[in-house]
C-alpha atoms as one frame of an Amber mdcrd trajectory, in Angstrom:
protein
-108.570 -26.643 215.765-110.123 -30.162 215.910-107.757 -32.814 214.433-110.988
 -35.188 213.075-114.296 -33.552 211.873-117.460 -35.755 212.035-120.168 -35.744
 208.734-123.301 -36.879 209.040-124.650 -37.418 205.722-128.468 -37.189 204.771
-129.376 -38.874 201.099-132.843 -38.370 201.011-136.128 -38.088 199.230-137.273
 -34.761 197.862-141.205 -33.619 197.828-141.540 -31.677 194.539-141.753 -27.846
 194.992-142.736 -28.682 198.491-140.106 -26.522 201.278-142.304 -27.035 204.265
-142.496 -31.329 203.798-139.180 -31.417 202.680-138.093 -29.419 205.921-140.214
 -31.920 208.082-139.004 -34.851 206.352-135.095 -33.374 206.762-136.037 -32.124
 210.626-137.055 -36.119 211.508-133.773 -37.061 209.733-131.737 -34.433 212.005
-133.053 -35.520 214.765-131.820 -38.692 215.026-128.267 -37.452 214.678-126.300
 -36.661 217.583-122.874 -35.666 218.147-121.369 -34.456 214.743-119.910 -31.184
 213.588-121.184 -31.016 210.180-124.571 -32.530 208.537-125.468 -32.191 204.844
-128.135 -32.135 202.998-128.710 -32.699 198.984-128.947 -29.351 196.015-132.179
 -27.894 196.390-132.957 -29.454 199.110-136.556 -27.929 199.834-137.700 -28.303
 196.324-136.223 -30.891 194.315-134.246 -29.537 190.970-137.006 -27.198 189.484
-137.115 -24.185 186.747-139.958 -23.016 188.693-137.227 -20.438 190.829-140.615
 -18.020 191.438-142.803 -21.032 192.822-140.507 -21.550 195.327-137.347 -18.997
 196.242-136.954 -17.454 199.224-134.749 -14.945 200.868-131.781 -14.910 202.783
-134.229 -13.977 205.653-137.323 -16.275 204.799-138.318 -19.052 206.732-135.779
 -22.221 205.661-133.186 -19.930 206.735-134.112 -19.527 210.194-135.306 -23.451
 210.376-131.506 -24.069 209.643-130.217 -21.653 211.953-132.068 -23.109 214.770
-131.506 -26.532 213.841-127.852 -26.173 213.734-128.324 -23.940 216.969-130.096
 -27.108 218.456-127.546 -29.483 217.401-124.239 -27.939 217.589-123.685 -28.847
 214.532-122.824 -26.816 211.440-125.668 -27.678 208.504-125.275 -27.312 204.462
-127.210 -27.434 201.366-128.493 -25.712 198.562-131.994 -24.063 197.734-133.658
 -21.595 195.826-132.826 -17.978 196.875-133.948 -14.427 195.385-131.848 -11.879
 195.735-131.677  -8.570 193.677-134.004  -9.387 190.994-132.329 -12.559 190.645
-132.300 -16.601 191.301-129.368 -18.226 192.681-128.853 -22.212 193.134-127.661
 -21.284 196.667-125.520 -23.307 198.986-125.551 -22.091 202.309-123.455 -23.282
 205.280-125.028 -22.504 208.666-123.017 -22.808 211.520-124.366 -22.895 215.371
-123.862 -19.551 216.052-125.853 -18.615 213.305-122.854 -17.360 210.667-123.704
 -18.283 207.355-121.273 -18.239 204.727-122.779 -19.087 200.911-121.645 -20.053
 198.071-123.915 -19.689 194.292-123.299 -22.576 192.129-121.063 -22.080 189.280
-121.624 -23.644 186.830-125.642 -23.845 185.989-126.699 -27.078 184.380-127.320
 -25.523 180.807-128.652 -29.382 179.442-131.908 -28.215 181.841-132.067 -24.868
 181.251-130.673 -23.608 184.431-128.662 -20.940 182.982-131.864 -19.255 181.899
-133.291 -18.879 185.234-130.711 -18.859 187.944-127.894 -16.473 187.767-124.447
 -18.023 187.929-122.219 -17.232 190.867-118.528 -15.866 189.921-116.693 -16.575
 193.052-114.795 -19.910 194.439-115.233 -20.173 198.337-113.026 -21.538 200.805
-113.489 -20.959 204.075-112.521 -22.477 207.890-114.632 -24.120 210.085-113.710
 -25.740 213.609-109.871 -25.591 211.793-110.788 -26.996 208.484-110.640 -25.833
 205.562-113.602 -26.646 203.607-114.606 -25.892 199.668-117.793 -26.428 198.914
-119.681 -26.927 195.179-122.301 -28.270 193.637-123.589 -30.840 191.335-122.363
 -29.802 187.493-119.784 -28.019 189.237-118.376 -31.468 189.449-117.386 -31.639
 185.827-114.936 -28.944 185.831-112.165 -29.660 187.388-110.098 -26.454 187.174
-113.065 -25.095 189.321-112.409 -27.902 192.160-108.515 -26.858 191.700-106.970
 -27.445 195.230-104.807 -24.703 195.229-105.897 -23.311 198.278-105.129 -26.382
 200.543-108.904 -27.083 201.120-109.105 -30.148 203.670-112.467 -30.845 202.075
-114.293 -30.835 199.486-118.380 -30.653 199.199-120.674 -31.414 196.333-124.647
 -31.612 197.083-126.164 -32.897 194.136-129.208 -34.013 192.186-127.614 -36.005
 189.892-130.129 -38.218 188.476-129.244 -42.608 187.677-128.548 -42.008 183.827
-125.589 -40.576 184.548-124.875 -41.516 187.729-121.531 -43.318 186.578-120.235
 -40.321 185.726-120.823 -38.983 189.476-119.032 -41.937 190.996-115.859 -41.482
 188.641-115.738 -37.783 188.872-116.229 -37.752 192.861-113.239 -40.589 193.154
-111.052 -38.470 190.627-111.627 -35.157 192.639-110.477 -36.835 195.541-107.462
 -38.381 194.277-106.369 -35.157 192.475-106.857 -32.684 195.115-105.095 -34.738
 198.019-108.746 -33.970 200.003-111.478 -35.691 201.449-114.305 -35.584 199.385
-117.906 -36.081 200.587-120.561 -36.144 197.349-124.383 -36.493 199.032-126.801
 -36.970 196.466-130.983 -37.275 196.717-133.366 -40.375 195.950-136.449 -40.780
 194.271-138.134 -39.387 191.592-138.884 -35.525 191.050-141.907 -33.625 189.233
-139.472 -34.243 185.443-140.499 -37.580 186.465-136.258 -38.102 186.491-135.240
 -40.630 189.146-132.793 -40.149 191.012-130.928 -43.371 192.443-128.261 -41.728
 195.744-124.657 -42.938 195.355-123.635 -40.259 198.319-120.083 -40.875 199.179
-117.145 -40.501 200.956-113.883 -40.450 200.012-110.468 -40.088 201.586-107.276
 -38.238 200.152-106.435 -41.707 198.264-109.474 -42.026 196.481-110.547 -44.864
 198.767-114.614 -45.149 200.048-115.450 -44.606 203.347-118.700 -44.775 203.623
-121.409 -47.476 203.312-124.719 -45.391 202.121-127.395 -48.020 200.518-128.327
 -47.602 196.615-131.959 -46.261 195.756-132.895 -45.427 199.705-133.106 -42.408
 202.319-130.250 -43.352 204.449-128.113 -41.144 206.930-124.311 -42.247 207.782
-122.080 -40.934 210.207-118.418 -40.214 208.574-115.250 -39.149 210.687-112.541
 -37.704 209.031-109.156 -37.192 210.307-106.646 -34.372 209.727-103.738 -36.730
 210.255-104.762 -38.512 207.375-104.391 -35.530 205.274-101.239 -34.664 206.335
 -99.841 -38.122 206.547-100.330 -38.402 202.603 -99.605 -34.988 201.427 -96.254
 -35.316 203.017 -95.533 -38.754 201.873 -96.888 -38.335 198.297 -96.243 -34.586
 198.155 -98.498 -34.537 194.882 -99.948 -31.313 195.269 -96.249 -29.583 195.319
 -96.471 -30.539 191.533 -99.828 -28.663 190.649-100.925 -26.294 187.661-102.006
 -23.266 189.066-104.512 -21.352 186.936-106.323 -17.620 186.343-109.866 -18.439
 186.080-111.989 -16.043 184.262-116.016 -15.990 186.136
């Protein structure tokens, strides 16, 4: 078990419906990270957030796959984000956590963003994952699954939570209230990493990644509007320190959610 866990953080620009430049343009990013545990990446991270599932899914064995496995293989480092897989007949807004031994553990997004039409074309996933990694416990979401806080619940004692996002600048105030609430609430770390730029919807999309710590306080220092990558280190003592002070979460609803 490691008492801190370091985040690297990638907000970056995504080439419309484009995996191979998008997995260039992440690969230069990567590589100019060294010694972290954990690097992120945005939602649909090779394509932008497209209804086009058929232009550009792949599979669970297709060829992003094994560029992340050997990219977190290379850097010792565990890698997430979500993208566009097919899988029995059906699309999934796919977040995938790839460790450096190759394990992947996945998670389907929830709650598809029905204002777009994602419900139409991507199939929603019915299970809530928590899982450990290096002793963590990590929960990871994404984007409109940051509006339902039931979802988020921390009822698992989750040391941190994960939302990859393409959240676009209209209502990008709502991201940076809901991201400090789901902090505060669950007693967790939680690390929001959003893209820039504008996609083929001609929506633009304006960052705000973040980090915050148990007490809803910002750790990071990621620029407005621009690619950026930030180094975060978070600290299990931290967690502890509050939880036991505060004792907050003793005081929680508990609830039977119905996928």
């Amino acid at each position: 078990m490691s008492n801190s866990l370091t985040v690297a953080i990638i907000q970056t620009n995504l080439i419309w419906e484009n995996p191979k430049a998008n997995r260039n343009n992440i690969e230069d990013k990567v590589n100019t990270i060294k010694n972290v545990d954990l690097i992120i990446l945005p939602e649909m991270f090779t394509s932008g957030f497209t209804m086009n599932a058929a232009t550009v899914a792949e599979t669970m064995d297709g060829e992003t796959i094994s560029w992340l496995k050997q990219l977190a293989k290379k850097q010792r480092a565990a890698i997430t984000g979500s993208l566009v897989i097919s899988e029995n007949g059906n699309y999934f807004n796919r977040l995938v956590f790839v460790e450096p031994s190759g394990n992947i553990i996945h998670y389907d997004k929830r709650h598809t963003f029905t204002l777009a039409g994602e419900h139409k074309v991507y199939t929603a996933g019915k299970e809530k994952v928590v899982f450990n990694y290096k002793g963590w416990k990590i929960c990871p979401l994404i984007c409109y699954d940051l509006r339902f806080p039931v979802w988020a619940r921390n009822t698992e004692n989750y040391d941190l939570l994960i939302y990859v996002a393409n959240w676009p600048k209209v209502r990008v105030s709502a991201w940076d209230a809901l991201l400090k609430a789901r902090a505060i609430e669950n007693m967790s770390y939680c690390i929001g990493v959003n893209r820039v730029g504008l996609d083929g919807n001609n929506y633009e999309y304006t960052g705000h990644s973040a980090a915050y710590n148990v007490l809803g306080h910002r750790m990071d220092t990621l620029p407005i509007q621009e690619e950026a990558v930030e180094i975060i280190i978070l600290e299990m003592d931290h967690i502890k320190t509050y939880r036991e002070k505060l004792g907050f979460l003793k005081d929680r609803d508990y609830f039977n959610l119905e996928a």
